[in-house]
VEXDOKE-54988 format. One line per 4 residues: number of its first residue (from 1); their letters; for each residue x, y, z of C-alpha. Coordinates in Angstrom, 1 decimal. Layout:
<recs>
NUM> A> X Y Z | ...
</recs>
This chain:
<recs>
1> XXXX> -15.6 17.0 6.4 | -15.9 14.1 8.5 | -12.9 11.3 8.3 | -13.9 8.2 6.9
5> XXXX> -12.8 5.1 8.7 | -12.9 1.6 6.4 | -12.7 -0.6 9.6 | -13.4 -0.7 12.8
9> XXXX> -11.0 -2.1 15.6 | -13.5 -5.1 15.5 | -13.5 -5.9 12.0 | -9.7 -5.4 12.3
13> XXXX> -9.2 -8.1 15.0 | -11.1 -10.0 12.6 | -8.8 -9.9 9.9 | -5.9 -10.6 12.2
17> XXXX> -7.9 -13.6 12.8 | -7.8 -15.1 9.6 | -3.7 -13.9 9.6 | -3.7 -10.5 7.7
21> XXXX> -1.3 -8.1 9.1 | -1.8 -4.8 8.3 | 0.4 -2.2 7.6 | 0.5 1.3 7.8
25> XXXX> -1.3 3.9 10.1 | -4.4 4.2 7.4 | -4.8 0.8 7.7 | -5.6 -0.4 3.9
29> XXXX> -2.6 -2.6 3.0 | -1.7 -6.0 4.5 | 0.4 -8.9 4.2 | -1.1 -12.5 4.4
33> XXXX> 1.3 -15.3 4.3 | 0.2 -17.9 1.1 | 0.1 -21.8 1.4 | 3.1 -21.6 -0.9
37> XXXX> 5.6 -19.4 1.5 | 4.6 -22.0 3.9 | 5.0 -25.4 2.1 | 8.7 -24.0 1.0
41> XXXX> 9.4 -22.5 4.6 | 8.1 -26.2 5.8 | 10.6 -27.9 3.3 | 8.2 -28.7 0.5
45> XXXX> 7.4 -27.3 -3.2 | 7.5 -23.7 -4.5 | 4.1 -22.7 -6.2 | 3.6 -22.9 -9.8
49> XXXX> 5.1 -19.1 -10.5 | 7.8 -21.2 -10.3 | 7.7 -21.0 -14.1 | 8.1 -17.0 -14.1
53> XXXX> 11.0 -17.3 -11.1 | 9.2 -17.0 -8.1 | 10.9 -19.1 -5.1 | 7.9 -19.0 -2.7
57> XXXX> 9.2 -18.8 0.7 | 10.9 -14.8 -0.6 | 7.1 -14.0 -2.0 | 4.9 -11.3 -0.1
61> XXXX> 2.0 -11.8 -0.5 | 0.3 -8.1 -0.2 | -2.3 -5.4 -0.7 | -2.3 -1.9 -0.8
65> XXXX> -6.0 -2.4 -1.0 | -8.1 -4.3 1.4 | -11.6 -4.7 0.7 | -11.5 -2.3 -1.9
69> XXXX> -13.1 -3.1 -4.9 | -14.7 -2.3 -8.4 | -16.8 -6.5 -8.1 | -17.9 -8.6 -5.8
73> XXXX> -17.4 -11.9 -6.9 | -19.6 -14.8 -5.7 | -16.2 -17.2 -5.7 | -14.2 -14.6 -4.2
77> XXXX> -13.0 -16.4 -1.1 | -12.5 -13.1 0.7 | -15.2 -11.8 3.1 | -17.0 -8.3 1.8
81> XXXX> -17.2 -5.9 4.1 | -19.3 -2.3 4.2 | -18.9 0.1 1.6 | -16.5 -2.2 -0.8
85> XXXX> -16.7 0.0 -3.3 | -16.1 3.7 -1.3 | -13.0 5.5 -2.1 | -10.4 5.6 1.2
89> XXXX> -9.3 9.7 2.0 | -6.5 9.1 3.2 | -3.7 6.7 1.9 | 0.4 5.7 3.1
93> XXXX> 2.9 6.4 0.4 | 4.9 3.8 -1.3 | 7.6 3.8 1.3 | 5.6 3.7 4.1
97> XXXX> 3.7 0.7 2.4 | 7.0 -1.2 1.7 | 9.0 -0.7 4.7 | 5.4 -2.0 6.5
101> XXXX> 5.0 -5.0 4.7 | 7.9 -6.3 4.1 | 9.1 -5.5 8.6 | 5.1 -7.9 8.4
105> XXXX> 6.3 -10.4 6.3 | 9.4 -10.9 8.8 | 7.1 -11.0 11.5 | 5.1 -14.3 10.1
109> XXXX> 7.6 -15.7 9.4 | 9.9 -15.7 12.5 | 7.9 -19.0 14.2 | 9.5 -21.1 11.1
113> XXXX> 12.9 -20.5 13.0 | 12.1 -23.2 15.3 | 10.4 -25.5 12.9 | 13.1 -28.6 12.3
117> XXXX> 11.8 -28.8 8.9 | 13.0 -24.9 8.2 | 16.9 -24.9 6.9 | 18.2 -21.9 8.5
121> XXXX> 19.2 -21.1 5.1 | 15.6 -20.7 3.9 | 14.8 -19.2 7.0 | 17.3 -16.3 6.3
125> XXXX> 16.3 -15.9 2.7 | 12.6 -16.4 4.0 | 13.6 -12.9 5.6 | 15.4 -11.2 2.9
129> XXXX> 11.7 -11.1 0.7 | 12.2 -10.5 -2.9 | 9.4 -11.2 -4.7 | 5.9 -9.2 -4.5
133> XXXX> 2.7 -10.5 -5.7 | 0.2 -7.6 -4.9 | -2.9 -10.1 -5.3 | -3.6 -10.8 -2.0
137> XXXX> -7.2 -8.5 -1.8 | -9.4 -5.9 -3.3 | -8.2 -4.2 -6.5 | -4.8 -2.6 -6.3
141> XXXX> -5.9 0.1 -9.2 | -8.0 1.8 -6.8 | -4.8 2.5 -4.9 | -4.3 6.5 -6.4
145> XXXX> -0.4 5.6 -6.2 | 0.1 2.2 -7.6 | 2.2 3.3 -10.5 | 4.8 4.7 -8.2
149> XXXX> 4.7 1.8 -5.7 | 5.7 -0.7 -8.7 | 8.7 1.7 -9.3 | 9.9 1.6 -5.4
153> XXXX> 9.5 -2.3 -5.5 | 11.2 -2.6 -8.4 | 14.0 0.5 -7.4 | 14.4 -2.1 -4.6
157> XXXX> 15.7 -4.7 -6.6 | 12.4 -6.9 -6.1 | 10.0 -8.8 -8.6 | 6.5 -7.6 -8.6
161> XXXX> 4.0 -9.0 -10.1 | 0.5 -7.2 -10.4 | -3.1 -9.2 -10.8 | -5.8 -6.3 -11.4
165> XXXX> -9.3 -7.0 -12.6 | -8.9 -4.6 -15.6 | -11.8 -2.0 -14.5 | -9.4 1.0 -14.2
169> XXXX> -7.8 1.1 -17.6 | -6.7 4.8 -17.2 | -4.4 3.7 -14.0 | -3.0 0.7 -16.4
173> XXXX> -2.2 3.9 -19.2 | -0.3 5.5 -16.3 | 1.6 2.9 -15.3 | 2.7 2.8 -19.1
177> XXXX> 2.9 6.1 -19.1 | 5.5 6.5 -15.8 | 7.3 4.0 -17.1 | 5.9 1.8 -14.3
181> XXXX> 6.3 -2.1 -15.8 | 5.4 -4.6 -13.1 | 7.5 -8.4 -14.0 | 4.0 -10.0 -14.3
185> XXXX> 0.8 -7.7 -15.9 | -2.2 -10.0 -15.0 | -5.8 -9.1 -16.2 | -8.3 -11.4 -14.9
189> XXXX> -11.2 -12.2 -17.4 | -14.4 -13.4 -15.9 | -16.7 -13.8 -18.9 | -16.5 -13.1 -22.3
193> XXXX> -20.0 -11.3 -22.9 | -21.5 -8.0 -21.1 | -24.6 -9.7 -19.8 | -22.5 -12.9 -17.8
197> XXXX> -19.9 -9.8 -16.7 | -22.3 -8.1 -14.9 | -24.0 -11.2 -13.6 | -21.1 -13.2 -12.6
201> XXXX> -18.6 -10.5 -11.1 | -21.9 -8.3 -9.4 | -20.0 -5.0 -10.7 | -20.6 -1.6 -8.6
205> XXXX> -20.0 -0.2 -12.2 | -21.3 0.4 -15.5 | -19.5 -0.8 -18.3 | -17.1 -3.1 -16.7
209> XXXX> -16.3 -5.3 -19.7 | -15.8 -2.5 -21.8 | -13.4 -1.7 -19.2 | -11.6 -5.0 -19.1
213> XXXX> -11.6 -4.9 -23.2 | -10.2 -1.8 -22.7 | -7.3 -3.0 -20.5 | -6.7 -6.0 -22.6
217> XXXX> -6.1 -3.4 -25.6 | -3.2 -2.3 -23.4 | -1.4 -4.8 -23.1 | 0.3 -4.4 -26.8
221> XXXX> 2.0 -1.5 -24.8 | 4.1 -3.2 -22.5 | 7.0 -3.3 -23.6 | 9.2 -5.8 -20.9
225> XXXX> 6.2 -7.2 -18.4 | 4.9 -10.5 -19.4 | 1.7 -9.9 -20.0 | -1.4 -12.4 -18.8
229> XXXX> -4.7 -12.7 -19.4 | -6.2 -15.1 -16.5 | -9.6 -16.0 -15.4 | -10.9 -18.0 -12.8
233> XXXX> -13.0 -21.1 -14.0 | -16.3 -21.9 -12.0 | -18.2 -24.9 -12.8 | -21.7 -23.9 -14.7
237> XXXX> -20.7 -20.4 -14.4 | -18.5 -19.4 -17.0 | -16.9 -22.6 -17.8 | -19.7 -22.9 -21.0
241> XXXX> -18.0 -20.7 -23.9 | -14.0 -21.3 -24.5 | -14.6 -20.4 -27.5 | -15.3 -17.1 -26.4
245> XXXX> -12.3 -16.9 -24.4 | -10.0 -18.0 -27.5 | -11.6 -14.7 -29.3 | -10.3 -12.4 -26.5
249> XXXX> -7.4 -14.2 -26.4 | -6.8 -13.7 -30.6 | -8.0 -10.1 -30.4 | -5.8 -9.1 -27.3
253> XXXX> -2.8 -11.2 -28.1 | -1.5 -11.4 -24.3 | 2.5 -13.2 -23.7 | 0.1 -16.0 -21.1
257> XXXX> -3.2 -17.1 -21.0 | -3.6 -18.7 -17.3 | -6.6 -21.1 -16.0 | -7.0 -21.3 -12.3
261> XXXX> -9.9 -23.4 -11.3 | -12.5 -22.3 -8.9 | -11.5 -23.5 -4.8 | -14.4 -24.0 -2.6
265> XXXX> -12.6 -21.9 0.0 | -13.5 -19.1 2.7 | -16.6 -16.6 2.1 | -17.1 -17.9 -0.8
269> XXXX> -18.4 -21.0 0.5 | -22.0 -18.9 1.9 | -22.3 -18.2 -2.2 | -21.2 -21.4 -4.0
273> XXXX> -21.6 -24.8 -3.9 | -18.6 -27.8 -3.8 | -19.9 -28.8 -7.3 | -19.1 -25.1 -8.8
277> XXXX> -15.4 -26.8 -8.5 | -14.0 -28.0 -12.1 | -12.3 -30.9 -11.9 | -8.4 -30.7 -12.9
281> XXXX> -9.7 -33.2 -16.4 | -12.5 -30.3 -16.9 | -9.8 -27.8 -16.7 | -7.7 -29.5 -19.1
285> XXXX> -10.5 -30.1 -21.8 | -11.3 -26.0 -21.4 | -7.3 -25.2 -22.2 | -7.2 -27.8 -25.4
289> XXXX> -10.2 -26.3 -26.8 | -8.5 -22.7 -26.2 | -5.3 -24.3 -27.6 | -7.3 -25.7 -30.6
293> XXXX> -8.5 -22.3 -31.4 | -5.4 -19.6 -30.3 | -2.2 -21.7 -31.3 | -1.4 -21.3 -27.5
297> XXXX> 0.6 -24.3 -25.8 | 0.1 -25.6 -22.6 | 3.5 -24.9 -21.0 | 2.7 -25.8 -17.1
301> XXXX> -0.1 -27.7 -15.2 | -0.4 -28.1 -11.1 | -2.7 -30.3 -10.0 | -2.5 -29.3 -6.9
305> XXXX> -3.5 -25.7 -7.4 | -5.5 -26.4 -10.8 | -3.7 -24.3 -13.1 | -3.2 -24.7 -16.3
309> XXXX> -0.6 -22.2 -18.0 | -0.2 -21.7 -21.8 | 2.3 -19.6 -24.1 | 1.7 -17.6 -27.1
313> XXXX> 4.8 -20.0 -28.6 | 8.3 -20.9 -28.2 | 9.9 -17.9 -28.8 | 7.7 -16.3 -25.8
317> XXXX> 8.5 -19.1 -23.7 | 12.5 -18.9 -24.5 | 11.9 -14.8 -23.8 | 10.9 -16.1 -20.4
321> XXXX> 14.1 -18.0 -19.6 | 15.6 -14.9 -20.4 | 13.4 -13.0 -18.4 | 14.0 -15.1 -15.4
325> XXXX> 17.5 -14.7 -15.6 | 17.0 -11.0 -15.9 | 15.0 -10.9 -12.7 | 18.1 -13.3 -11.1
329> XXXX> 20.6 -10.6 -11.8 | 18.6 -7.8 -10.3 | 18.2 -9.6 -7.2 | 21.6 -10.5 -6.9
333> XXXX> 22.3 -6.5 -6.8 | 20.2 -5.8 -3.7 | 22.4 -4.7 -0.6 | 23.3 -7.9 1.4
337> XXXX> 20.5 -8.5 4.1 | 21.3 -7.5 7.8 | 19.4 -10.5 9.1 | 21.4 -13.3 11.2
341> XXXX> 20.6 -16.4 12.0 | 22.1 -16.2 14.8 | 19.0 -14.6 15.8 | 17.1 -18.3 15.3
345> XXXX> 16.5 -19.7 18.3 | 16.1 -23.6 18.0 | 14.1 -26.6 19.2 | 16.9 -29.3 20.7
</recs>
C-alpha cells in the first residue's frame, strides 16, 4: 500500500510561516507559541487560565494533530488543508511527541533571552515548560494514542489540559478507562440543536451532536479533571438560543461552563465577517441569561480575550483552589531543570 503523506514540504514551509514548529519525523504534531507565552515572556499579564493555575510563559501550546479533523468550522481561524478528515498511517509515540515539543518550545523561545523586558528568571522557567494545553489544532481524539500521551505528560510532573470537540466519545471512555484524567476536560459545544450542528461546524460526520451529547454524558465520570463545557460565540450564528445552552448545561452538569467570543482572526476571515464578533456587553448578557437559568456564577471575565467563565457554585470553585495547589505540588517534584542562564546572551 502506498504511504500517505499529509503535507507536502510546501505546505510545511507554510506552516513554519505562520510559526508552527513541528515535531516528530511523521510530521502531525507541532508547537505554536500563544499571544499569552509572549505577553508574560515580554513582562506583561498571564492569560485567563490563570484562574485554573496556568502561568503562561511555562504553557505549550501543542498538537498531536495538525489539520486533523472531525469539522470544519467557518470561525476556525486555522487554514484547512486537503483531506482534513483522512486518517494519518503512521504516528510518533508519546515520547517521541514530548521530548519534540517541548526541545520546540525551547527553541521559540530562546530570542526572549535578549529581550530587556524578559527577567532571566522567566526566561529560565520560560524553558523549564510545565503546563500543556493540547488546543493548538485539529482534534487531538483522532490521535490513536492520546490516552497514553496524557499519562506521559502528567508522569512528567506537568498540567495538561485537553480541549476536544466531543465527536469521538469512545476515545473520551478510554481515557476513563486507562485512568487517563487530563487537569482540564474541555468539550466545545457549538449549537444546541442537530440541524445548526451540522450547519455551523460543516461535520465530515453523521451524528455529530449525538456525539458531543454523548461526550457530555461522560463527564459525570471524571473523577479529578475539572470538567468544561465551552463553546465559541459567533454573532448571528449561534449566539440566538442561551436558553438552549442552559438545558445542556442542566442535563450534563459540567464543574465550568466557558464563553469565548468569536475573533475575526486568520482563515477565518475568507468565511466570516467583522460583525460575526460579539461584543464583550453581548457576551455578558448571553452568560446572565445562562446564569439565570443554570444557578452557574460568573467567576472570571477578560476583556481582552472575551471570556466569560462561570462555576457550578462555591464549593466547585473552593475545589479549584485546592486543585491548584494540587497541581503546585506536582510541579514542584519535577527534577530540577538543566537549563542556565548563563546560556542568555544579552543586549548591553
Amino acid at each position: 500500500m502506498r504511504e500517505y503523506i499529509k503535507f507536502s514540504q510546501e505546505e510545511i514551509k507554510d506552516y513554519t510561516k505562520r510559526n508552527y514548529k513541528f515535531v516528530g519525523k511523521n510530521k502531525h504534531s507541532a508547537v505554536q507559541l500563544c499571544r499569552w507565552t509572549k505577553s508574560k515572556l515580554s513582562g506583561d499579564r498571564n492569560c485567563y487560565k490563570s484562574i485554573y493555575g496556568i502561568k503562561s510563559h511555562r504553557c505549550v501550546q501543542f498538537t498531536p494533530t495538525v489539520d486533523f479533523c472531525s469539522f470544519s468550522c467557518s470561525f476556525c481561524w486555522r487554514p484547512f488543508g486537503k483531506d482534513r478528515f483522512k486518517s494519518e498511517n503512521k504516528w510518533d509515540n508519546p515520547k517521541e511527541i514530548i521530548d519534540g515539543f517541548i526541545e520546540a518550545q525551547r527553541g521559540l523561545v530562546s530570542g526572549y533571552g535578549g529581550n530587556k523586558k524578559t527577567t532571566l528568571e522567566t526566561f529560565k522557567e520560560a524553558n523549564d515548560p510545565v503546563h500543556v494545553a493540547i488546543s493548538l489544532d485539529g482534534e487531538p481524539t483522532l490521535y490513536p494514542q492520546i490516552a497514553e500521551l496524557i499519562k506521559e505528560i502528567k508522569s512528567r510532573k506537568m498540567t495538561v489540559f485537553l480541549v476536544t470537540n466531543g465527536t469521538m466519545p469512545h476515545k473520551i471512555k478510554e481515557i476513563i478507562e486507562k485512568d487517563a484524567e487530563p487537569d482540564n476536560m474541555s468539550i466545545s459545544v457549538y449549537a444546541t440543536n442537530k440541524e445548526d450542528y451540522k450547519k455551523i461546524t460543516n461535520s465530515f460526520i453523521e451524528d455529530e451532536f449525538e456525539k458531543v451529547k454523548e461526550s457530555l454524558s461522560l463527564m459525570k465520570n471524571f473523577k479529578t479533571a475539572r470538567t468544561i463545557m465551552r463553546t465559541t460565540l459567533v454573532k448571528k450564528l449561534n449566539d440566538n438560543d442561551p436558553d438552549g445552552f442552559a438545558k445542556l448545561i442542566n442535563d450534563y452538569n459540567p464543574k465550568f461552563f466557558q464563553i469565548k467570543g468569536y475573533s475575526y482572526l486568520g482563515a477565518s476571515k475568507k468565511r466570516l465577517e467583522k460583525t460575526n464578533m460579539p461584543f464583550m456587553e453581548e457576551i455578558e448578557k448571553f452568560a446572565e441569561i445562562i446564569s439565570k437559568n443554570t444557578g452557574y456564577i460568573i467567576k472570571a471575565r477578560d476583556n481582552v480575550s472575551r471570556v466569560i467563565v462561570m462555576v457550578k457554585d462555591e464549593e466547585t470553585w473552593k475545589w479549584n483552589s485546592e486543585k491548584i495547589k494540587e497541581q503546585e505540588e506536582r510541579i514542584s517534584q519535577r527534577p530540577k531543570s538543566r537549563f542556565t542562564t548563563k546560556k542568555v546572551l544579552r543586549k548591553p
